[in-house]
N, C-alpha and C positions, 0 to 999 in steps of 0.2 A: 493453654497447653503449649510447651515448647517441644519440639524437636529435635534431636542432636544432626549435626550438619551431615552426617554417613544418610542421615532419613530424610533429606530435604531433597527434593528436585535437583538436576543439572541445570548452569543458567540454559543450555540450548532446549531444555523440557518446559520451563519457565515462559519463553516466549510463544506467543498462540499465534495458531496459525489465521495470516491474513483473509476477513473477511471479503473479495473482492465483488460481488455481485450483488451489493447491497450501499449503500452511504446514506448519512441520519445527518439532518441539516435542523438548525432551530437556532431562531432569530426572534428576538423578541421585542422589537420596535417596527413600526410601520419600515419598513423594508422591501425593496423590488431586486432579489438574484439573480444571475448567471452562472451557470456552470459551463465549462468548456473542457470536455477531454482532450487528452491526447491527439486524435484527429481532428479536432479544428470545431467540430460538430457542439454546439451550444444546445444549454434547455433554459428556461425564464423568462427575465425581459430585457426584451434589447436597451440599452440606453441611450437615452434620448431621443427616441420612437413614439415618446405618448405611453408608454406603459404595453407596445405592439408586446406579444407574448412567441418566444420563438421556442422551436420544438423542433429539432434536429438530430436529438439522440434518440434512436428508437428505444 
């Protein structure tokens, strides 16, 4: 089914709004992460720690 462009969305209705209080991570090899926000504050593993597990962002 087409639309004529008078029926389609603005680009500014088109873009969805930011989900900010959520993030979906997937890796799919033996892998050890970090995250580090904005304030400095990490979650995963440190590197080069032994695989120490850091937990910094509540």
């Amino acid at each position: 089914m087409f639309l004529p462009p008078e029926m389609l969305p603005s680009a500014a209705e088109q873009i969805p709004t930011p989900v900010t209080s959520m993030m979906v991570i997937v890796a799919f090899s033996p892998v050890e992460l970090t995250l580090t926000n904005p304030k400095g504050q990490r979650l995963g593993y440190q590197p080069g720690a032994n695989g120490e597990l850091v937990q910094e962002i509540p």
